[in-house]
C-alpha positions as CSV (number, residue, x, y, z in Angstrom):
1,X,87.2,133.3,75.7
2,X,83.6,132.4,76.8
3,X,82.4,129.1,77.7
4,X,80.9,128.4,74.2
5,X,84.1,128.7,72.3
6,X,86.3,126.7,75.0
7,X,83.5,123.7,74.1
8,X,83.8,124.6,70.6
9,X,87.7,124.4,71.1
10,X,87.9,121.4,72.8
11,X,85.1,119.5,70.3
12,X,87.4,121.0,67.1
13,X,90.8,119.8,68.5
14,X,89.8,116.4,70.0
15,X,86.8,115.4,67.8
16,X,85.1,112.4,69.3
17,X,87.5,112.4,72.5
18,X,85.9,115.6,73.4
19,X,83.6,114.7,75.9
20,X,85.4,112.0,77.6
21,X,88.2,114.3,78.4
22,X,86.1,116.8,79.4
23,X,85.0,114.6,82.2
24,X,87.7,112.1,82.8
25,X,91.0,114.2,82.2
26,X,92.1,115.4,85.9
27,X,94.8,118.4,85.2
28,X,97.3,118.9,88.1
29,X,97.0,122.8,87.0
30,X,94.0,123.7,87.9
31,X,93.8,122.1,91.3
32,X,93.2,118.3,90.3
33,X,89.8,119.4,88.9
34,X,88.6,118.3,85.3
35,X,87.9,120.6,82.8
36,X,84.2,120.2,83.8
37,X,84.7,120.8,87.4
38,X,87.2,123.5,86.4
39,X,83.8,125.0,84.7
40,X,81.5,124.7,87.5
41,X,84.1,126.3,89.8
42,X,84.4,129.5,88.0
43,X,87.6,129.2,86.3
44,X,88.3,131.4,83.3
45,X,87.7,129.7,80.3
46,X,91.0,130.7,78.8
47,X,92.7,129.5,81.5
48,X,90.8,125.8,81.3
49,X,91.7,125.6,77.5
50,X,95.6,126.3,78.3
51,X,95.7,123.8,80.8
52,X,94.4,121.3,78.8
53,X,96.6,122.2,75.3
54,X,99.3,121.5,78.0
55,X,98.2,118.4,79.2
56,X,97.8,117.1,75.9
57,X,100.6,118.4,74.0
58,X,98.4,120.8,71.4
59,X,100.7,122.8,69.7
60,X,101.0,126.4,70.3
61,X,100.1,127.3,67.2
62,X,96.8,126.0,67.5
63,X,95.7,127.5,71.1
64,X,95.4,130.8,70.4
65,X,92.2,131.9,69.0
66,X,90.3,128.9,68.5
67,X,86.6,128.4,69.4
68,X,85.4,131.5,68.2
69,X,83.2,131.6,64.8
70,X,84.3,133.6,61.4
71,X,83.5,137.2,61.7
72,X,80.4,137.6,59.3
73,X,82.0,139.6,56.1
74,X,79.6,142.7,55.7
């Protein structure tokens, strides 16, 4: 997972709550940090989006996968 599909991820599971837990959400798993600070400290995006499906109760049918675009049919 790269950065732009965690954001894409995050913005298609939580909608308008996005941004506000990107920033304001501390998660105990990946050392009190936000998502944001998780970011700027280097942490695997896949990693960041698992702690935060857990943190929120996403189910795990829908964090696998997400934030990536279609594959463009040929």
């Amino acid at each position: 997972m790269r950065r732009s599909e965690l954001e894409r991820a995050i913005s298609d599971e939580f909608g308008a709550r996005a941004e506000s837990l990107t920033v304001d959400l501390v998660l105990s798993s990946l050392g009190e940090r936000t998502v944001a600070q998780a970011m700027d400290a280097g942490i695997a995006p896949r990693e960041i989006w698992l702690a935060l499906c857990a943190a929120t109760d996403v189910p795990e049918d829908r964090r696998y996968g997400v934030g990536r675009l279609e594959s463009k049919r040929r």
